[in-house]
mmCIF file of the N, C-alpha and C atoms, coordinates in Angstrom:
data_MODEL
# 
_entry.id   MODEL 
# 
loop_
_atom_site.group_PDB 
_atom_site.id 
_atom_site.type_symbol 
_atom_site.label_atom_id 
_atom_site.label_alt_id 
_atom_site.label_comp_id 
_atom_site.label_asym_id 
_atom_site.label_entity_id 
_atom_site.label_seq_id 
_atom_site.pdbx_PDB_ins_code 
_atom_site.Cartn_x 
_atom_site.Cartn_y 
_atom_site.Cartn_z 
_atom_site.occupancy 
_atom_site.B_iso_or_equiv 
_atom_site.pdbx_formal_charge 
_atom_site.auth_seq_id 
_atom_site.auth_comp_id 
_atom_site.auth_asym_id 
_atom_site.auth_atom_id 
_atom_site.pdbx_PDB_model_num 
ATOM 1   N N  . UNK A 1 1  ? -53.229 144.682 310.718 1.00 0.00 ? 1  UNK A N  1 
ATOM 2   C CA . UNK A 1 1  ? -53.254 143.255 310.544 1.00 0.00 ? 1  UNK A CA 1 
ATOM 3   C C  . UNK A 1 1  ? -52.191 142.825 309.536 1.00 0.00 ? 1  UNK A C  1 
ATOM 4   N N  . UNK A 1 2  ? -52.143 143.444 308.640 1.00 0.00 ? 2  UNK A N  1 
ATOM 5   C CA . UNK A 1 2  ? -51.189 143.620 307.420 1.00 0.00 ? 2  UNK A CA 1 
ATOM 6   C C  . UNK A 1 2  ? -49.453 143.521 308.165 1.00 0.00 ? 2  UNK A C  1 
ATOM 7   N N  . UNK A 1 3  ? -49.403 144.248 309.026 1.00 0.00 ? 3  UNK A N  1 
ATOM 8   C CA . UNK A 1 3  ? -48.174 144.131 309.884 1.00 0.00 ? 3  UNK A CA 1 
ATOM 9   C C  . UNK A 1 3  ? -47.748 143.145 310.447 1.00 0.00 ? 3  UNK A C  1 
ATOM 10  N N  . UNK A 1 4  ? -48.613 142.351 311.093 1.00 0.00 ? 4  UNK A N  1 
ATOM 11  C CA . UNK A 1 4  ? -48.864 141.194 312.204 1.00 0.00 ? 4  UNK A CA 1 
ATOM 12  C C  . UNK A 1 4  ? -48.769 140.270 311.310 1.00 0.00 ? 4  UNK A C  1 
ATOM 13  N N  . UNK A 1 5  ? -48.972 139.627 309.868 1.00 0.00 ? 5  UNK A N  1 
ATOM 14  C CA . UNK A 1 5  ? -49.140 139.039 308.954 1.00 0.00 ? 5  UNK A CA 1 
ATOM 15  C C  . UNK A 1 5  ? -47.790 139.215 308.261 1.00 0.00 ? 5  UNK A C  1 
ATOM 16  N N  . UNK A 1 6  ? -47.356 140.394 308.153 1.00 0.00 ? 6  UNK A N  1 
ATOM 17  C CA . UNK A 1 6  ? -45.691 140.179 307.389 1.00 0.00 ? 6  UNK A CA 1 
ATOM 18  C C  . UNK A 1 6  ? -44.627 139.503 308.644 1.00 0.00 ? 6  UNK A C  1 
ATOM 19  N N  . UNK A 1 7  ? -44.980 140.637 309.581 1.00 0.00 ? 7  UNK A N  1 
ATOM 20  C CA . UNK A 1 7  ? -43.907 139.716 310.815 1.00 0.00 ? 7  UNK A CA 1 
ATOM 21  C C  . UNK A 1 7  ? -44.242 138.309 311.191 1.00 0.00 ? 7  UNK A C  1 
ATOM 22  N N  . UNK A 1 8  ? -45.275 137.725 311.061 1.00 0.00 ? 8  UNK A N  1 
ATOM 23  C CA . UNK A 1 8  ? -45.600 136.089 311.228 1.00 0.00 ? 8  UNK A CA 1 
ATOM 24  C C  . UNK A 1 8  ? -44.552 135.540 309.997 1.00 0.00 ? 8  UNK A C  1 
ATOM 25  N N  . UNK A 1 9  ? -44.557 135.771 308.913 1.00 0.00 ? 9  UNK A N  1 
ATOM 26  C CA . UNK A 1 9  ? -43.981 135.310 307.541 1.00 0.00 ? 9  UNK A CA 1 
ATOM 27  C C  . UNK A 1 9  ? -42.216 135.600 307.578 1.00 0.00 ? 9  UNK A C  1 
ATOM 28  N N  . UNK A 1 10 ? -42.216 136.460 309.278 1.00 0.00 ? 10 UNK A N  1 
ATOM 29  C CA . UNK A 1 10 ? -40.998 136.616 308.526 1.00 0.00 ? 10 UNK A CA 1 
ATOM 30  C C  . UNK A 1 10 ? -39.821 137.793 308.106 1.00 0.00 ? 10 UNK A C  1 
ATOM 31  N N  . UNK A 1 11 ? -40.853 138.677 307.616 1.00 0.00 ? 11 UNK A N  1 
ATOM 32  C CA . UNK A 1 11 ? -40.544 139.388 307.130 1.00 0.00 ? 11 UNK A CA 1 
ATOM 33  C C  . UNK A 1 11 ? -39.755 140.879 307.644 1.00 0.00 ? 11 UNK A C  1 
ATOM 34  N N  . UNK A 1 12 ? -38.957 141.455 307.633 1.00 0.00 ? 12 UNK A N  1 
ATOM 35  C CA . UNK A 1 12 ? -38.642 142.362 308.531 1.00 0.00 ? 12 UNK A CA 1 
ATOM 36  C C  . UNK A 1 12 ? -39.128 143.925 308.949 1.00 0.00 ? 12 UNK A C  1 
ATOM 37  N N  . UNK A 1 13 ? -40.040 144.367 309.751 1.00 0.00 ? 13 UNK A N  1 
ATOM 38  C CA . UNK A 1 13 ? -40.335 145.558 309.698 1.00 0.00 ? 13 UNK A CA 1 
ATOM 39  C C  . UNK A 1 13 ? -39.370 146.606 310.190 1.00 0.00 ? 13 UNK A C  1 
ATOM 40  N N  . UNK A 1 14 ? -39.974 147.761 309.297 1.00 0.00 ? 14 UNK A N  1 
ATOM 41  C CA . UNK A 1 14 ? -39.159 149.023 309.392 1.00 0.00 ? 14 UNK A CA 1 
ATOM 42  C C  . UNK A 1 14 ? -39.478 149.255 311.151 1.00 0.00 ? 14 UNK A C  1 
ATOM 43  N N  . UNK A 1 15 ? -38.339 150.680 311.277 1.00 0.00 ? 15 UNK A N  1 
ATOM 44  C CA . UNK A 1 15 ? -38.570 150.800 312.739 1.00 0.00 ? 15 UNK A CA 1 
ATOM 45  C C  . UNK A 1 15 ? -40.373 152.065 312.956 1.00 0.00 ? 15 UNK A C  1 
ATOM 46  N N  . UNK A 1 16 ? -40.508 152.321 311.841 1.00 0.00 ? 16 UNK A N  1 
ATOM 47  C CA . UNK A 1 16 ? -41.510 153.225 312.296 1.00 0.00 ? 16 UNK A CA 1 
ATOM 48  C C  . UNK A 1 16 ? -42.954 151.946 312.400 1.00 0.00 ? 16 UNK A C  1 
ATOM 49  N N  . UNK A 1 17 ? -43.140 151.476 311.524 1.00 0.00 ? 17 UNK A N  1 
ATOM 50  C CA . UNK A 1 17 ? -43.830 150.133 311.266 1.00 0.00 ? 17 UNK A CA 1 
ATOM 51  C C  . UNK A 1 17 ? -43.868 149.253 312.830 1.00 0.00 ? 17 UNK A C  1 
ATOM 52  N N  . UNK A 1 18 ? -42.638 149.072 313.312 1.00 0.00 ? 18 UNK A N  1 
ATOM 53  C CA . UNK A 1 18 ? -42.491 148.438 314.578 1.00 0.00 ? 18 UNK A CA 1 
ATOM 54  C C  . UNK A 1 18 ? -42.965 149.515 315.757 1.00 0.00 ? 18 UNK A C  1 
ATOM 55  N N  . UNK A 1 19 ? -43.227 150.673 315.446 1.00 0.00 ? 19 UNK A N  1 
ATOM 56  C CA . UNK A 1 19 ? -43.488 151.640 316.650 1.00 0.00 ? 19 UNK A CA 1 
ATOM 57  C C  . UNK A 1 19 ? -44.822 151.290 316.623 1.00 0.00 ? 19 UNK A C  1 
ATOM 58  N N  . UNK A 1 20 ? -45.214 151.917 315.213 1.00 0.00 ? 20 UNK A N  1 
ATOM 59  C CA . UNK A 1 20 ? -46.940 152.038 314.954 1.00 0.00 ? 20 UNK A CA 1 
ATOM 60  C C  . UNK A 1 20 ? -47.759 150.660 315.857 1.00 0.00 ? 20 UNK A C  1 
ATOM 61  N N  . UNK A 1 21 ? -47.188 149.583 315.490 1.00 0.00 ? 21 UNK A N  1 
ATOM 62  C CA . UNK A 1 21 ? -47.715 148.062 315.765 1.00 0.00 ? 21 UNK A CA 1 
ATOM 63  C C  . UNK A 1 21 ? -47.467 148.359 317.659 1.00 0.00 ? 21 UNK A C  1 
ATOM 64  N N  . UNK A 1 22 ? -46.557 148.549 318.073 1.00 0.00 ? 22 UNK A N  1 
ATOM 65  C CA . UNK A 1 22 ? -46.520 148.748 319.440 1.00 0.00 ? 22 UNK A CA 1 
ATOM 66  C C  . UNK A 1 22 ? -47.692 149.658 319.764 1.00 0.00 ? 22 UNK A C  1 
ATOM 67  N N  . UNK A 1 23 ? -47.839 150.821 319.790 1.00 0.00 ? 23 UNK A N  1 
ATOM 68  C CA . UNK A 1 23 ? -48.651 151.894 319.807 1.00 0.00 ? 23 UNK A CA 1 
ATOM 69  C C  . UNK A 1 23 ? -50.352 151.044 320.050 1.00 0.00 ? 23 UNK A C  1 
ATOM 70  N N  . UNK A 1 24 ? -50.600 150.800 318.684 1.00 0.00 ? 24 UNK A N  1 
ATOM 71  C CA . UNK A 1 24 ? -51.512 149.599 318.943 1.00 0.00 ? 24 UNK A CA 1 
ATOM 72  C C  . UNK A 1 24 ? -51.726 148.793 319.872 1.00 0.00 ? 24 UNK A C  1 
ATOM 73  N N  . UNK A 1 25 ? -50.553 147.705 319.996 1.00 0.00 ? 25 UNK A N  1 
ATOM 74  C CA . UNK A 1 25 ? -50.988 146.310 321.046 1.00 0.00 ? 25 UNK A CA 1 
ATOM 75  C C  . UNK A 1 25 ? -51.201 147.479 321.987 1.00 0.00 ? 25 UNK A C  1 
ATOM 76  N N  . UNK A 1 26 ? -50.658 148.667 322.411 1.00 0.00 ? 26 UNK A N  1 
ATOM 77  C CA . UNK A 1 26 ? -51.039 149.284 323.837 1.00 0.00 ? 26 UNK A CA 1 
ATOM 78  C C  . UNK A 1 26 ? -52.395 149.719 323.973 1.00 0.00 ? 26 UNK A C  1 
ATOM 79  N N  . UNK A 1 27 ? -52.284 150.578 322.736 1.00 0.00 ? 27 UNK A N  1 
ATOM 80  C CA . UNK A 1 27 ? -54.543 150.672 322.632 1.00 0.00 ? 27 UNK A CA 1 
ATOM 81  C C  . UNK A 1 27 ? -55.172 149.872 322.829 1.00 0.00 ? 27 UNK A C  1 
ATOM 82  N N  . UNK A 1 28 ? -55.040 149.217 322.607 1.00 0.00 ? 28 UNK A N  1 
ATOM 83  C CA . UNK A 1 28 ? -56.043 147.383 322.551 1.00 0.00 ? 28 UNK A CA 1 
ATOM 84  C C  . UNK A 1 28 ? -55.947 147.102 324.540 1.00 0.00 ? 28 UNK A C  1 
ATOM 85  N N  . UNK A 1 29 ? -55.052 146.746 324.353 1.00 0.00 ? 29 UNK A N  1 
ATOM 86  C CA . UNK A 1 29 ? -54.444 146.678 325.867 1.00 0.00 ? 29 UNK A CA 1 
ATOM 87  C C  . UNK A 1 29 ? -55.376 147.534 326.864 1.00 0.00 ? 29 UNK A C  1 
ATOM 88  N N  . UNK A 1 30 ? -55.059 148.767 326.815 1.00 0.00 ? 30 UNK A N  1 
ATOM 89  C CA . UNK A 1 30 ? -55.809 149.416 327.155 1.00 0.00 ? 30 UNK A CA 1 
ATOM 90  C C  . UNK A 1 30 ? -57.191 149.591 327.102 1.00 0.00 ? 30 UNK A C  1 
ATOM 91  N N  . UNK A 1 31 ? -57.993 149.355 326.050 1.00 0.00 ? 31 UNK A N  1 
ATOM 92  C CA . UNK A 1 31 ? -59.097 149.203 326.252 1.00 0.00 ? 31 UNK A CA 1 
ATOM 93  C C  . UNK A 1 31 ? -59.957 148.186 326.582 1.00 0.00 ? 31 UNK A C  1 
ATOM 94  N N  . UNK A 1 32 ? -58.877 147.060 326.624 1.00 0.00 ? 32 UNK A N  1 
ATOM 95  C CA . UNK A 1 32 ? -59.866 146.115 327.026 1.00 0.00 ? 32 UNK A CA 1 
ATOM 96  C C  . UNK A 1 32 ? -59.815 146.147 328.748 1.00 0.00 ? 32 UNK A C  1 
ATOM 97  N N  . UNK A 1 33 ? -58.506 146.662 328.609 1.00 0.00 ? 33 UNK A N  1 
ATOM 98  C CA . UNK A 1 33 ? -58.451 146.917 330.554 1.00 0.00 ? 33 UNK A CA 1 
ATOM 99  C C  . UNK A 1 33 ? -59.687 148.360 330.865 1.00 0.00 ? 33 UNK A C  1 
ATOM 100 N N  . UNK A 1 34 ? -60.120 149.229 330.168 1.00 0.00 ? 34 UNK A N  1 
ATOM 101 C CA . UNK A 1 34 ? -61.032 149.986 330.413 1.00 0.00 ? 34 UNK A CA 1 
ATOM 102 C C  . UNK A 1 34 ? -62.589 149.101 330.867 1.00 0.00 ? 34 UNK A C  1 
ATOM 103 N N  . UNK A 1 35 ? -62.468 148.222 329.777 1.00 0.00 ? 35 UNK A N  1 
ATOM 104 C CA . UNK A 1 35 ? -63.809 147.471 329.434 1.00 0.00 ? 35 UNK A CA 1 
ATOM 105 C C  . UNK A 1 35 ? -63.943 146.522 330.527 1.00 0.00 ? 35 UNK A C  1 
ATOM 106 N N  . UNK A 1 36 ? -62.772 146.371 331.313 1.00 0.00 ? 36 UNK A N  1 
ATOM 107 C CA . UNK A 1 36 ? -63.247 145.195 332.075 1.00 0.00 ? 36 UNK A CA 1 
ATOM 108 C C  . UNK A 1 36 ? -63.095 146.058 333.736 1.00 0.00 ? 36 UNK A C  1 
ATOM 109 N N  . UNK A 1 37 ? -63.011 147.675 333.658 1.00 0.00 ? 37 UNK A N  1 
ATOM 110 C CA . UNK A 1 37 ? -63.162 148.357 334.973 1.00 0.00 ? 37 UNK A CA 1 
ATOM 111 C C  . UNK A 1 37 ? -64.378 148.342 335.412 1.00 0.00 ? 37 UNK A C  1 
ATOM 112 N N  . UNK A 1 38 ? -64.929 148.975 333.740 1.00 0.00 ? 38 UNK A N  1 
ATOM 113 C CA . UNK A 1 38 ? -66.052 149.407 333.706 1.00 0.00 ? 38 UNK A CA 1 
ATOM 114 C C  . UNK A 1 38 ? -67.346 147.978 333.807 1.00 0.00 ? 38 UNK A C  1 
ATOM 115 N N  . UNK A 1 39 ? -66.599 146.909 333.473 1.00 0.00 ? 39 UNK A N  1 
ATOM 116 C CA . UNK A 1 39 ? -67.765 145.654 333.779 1.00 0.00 ? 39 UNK A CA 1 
ATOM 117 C C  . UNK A 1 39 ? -67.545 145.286 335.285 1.00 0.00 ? 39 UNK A C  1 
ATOM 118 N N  . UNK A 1 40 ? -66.586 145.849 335.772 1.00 0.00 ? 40 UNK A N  1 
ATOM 119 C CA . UNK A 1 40 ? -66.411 145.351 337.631 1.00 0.00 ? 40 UNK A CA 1 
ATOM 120 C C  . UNK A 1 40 ? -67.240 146.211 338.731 1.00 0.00 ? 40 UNK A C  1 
ATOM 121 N N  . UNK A 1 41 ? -67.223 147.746 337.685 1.00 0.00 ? 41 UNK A N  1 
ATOM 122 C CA . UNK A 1 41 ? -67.996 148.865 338.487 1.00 0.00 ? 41 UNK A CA 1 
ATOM 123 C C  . UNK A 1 41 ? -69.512 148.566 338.129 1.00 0.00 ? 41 UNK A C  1 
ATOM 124 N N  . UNK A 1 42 ? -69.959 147.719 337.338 1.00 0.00 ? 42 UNK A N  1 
ATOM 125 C CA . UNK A 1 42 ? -71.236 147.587 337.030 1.00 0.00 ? 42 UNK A CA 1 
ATOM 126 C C  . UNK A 1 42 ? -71.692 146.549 338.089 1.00 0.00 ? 42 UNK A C  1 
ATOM 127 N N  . UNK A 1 43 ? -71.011 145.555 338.142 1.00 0.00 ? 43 UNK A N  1 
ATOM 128 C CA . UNK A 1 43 ? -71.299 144.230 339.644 1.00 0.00 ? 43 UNK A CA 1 
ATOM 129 C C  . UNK A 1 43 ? -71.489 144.500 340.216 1.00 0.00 ? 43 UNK A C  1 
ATOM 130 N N  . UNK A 1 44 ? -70.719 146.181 340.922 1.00 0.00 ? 44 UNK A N  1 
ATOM 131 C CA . UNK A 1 44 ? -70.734 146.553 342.746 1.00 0.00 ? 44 UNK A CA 1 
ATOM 132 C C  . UNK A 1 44 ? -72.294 147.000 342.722 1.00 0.00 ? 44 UNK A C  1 
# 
């Protein structure tokens, strides 16, 4: 959050800083696409 909060301000992140934060949005990403397989396989 700390990341997402300097780059809103501005501020410039390092390149490992910019990986880590990518890495993330993809986890997230990913799990919410898990969460919503698994709520479609529950309907059938």
């Amino acid at each position: 959050m700390l990341l997402c909060k300097q780059e809103e301000a501005g501020i410039q992140l390092n390149a490992d800083q910019v990986d880590w934060k990518d890495d993330t949005d993809d986890e997230s990403d990913d799990q919410e696409l898990e969460a919503h397989y698994m709520y479609m396989a529950k309907l059938q």
